[in-house]
N, C-alpha and C positions, 0 to 999 in steps of 0.2 A: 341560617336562611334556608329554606326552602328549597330545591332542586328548580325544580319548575318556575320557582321567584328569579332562581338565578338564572336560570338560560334565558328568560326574558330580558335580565337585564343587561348579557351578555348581547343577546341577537339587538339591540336596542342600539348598544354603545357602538357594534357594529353598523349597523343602518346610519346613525348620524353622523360616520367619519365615512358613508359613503362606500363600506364594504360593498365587495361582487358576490353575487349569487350567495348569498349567504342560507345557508343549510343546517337544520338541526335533525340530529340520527338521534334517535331513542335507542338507547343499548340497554336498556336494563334487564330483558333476558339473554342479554350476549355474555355481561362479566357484572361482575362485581364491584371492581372498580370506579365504575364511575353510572351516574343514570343517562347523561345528555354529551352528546359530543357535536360541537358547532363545526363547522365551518365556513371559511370564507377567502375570496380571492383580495388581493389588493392590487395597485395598476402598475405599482413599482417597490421595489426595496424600500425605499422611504417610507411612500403608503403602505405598505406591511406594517412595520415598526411602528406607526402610528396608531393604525388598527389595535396591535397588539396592546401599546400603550393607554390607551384609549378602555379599552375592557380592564386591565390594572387596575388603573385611576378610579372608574366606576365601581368593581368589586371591593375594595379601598373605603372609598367613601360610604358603601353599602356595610362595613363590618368585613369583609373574605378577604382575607390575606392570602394572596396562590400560594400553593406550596410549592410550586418551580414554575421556571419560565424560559426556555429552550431556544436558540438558533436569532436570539436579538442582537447579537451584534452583526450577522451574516444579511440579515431581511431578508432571507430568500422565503423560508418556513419559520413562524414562531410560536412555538406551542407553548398554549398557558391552564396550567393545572389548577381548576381550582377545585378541588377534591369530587365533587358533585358532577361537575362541571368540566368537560377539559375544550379548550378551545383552539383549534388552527388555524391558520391566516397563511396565506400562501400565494407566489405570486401563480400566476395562471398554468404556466410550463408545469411546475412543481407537482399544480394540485393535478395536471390531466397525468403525470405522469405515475403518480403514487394514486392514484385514483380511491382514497381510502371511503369515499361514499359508494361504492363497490364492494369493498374489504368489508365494512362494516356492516354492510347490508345482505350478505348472501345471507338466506336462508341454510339452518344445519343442514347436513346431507344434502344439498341439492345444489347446483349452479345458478339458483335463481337469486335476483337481487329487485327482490320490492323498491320503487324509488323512493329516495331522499321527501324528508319534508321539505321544501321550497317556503321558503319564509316570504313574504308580500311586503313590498315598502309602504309605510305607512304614508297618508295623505299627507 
C-alpha cells in the first residue's frame, strides 16, 4: 500500500474513534525511516488503546501488518509502526509534554518549527 493510502487510512480510523487534534508531519526529508508520522490525543487510557486498536484493525484489514506496537498495555502513549507509517496516540499531558510536532518539525540548522498539518474532521 501506498504511504499517502496509508496515512489516510490511518488519520480516518483515527477521526471515527473520535481521536484529538490529530496531526500528520511529513518527515520524508527528515529520515528514512518512515514518510508520515501521525499523531493524535485520546481523552483517557482507554480511549488511547482504542485509538491505537482501532488503526491495527484497519491496517489488518487493509493488507499492513505493523511491525510493532509500543506502550498498549500502559494507554498513556502507543506507538504503532507501520513501516511507512508510524503512528502516536497519547493522552494530552504525554503529547504537550514530549511535544514531538516540535521535534519533528524544526527546520535543519535553525530553531524554526513550520506547523504541523492539522487534519479537518470530515462532515
Amino acid at each position: 500500500m501506498q504511504a499517502e493510502k496509508l496515512r489516510d487510512l490511518v488519520v480516518n480510523a483515527l477521526q471515527d474513534m473520535k481521536g484529538v487534534e490529530v496531526r500528520v508531519l511529513d518527515v520524508r526529508g527528515m529520515t528514512t525511516l518512515m514518510d508520515f508520522m501521525v499523531i493524535a490525543s485520546g481523552t483517557s487510557d482507554r480511549h488511547v488503546k482504542s485509538l491505537a486498536r482501532e488503526v491495527q484493525d484497519d491496517a489488518r484489514r487493509a493488507g499492513v501488518k505493523p511491525m510493532g506496537v509500543e506502550g498498549e498495555q500502559e494507554g498513556e502513549w502507543v506507538l504503532v509502526d507501520l513501516r511507512d507509517v508510524v503512528v502516536h496516540v497519547m493522552r494530552p499531558q504525554i503529547r504537550d509534554f514530549y511535544n514531538l510536532e516540535k521535534l519533528w518539525s524544526l527546520v535543519p540548522g535553525t530553531d524554526e518549527a513550520p506547523p504541523a498539518q492539522a487534519v479537518s474532521r470530515r462532515p
